[in-house]
N, C-alpha and C positions, 0 to 999 in steps of 0.2 A: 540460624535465623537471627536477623537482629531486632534490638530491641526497640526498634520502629517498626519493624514490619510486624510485630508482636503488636505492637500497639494498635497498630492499622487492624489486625486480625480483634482483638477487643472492640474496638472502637465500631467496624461491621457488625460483631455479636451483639451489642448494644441496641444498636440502629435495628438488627432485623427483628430482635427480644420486642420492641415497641411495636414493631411494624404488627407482626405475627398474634401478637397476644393484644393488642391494640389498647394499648398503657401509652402514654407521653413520653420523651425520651427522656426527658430526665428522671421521669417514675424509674426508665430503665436503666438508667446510670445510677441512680442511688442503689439498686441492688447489685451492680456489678461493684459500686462503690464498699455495699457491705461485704463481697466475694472477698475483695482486694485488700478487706483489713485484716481476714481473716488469713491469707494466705500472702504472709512479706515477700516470696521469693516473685513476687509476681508483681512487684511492686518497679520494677524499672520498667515497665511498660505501662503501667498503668499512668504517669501523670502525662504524657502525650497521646494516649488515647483520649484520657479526658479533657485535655485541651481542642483535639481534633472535635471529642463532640459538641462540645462546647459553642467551637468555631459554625460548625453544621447546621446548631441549634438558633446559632443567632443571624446565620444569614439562611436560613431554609426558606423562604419564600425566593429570593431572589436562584439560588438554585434550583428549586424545582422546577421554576419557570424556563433557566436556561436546560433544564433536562428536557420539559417538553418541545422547546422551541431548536432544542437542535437534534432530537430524537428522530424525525422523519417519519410520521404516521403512528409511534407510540405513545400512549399514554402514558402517566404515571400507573395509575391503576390495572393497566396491562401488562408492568414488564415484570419481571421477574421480583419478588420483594429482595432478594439478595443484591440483583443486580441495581436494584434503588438503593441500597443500602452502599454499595460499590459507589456508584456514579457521585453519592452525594460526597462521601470522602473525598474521591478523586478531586473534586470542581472545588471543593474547599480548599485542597492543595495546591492547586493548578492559580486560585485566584487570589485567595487570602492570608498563605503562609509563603513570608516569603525566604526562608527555611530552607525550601524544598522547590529545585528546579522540576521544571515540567516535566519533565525527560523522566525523571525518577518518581514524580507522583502519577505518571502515565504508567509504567512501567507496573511499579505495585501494585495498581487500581486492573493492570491487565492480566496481572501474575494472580491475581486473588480470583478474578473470572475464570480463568483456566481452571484453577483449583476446587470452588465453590459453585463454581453456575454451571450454565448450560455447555454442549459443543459452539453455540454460537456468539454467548456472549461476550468471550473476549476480543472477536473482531469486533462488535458492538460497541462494547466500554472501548477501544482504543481508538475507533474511528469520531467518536460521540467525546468524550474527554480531546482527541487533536484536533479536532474544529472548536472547542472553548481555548483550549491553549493558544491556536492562531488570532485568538483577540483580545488576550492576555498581556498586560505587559512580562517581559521575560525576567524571570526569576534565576 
């Protein structure tokens, strides 16, 4: 696994720790932050995780809205907290890192659903993340 997709995999645990326990995410990145001093071998994931959350924290209204607006009858408060936690990574990669072609921040964001969510959400996240990417400038 590399140490992006480790990051992407932190950067989710962060996201869902907030969600779940309903703390702010940076409350929840300061304790992943104390996780990560205590444990260095985990540390080449840790500063692109924390940039992703970072990125998430500072455009989260504008993504959530494109979550509900290209969701199709979902709400936020209805889908799955993981797959909010999925979606909002992905759309941060997809819009604001330009890093990271679409292709591959679709790809992780659908590889993480497979793995963590439901049977349906990785058609979900991939169909929902390729309709923001088609209005995306290309990365």
């Amino acid at each position: 696994m590399s140490a992006r997709t480790k990051a992407r995999k932190r950067a989710i645990d962060i996201l869902y720790i907030a969600d779940v326990r309903q703390i702010t995410i940076p409350e929840s990145l300061a304790l992943e932050a104390q996780r990560a001093a205590n444990e260095p071998a985990r540390m080449a994931s840790w500063l692109y995780a924390r940039e992703i959350v970072d990125g998430v924290v500072d455009h989260r209204d504008e993504i959530d809205e494109l979550i509900e607006t290209y969701s199709q009858g979902w709400t936020l408060k209805r889908m799955p907290v993981i797959d909010r936690a999925i979606l909002r990574i992905g759309i941060w990669e997809v819009l604001f890192n330009d890093a990271v072609p679409h292709a591959v921040a679709i790809d992780e964001a659908v590889e993480a659903a497979k793995i963590l969510s439901t049977d349906d959400s990785a058609g979900f996240v991939n169909g929902l993340l390729g309709r923001i990417a088609q209005t995306a400038p290309t990365a």
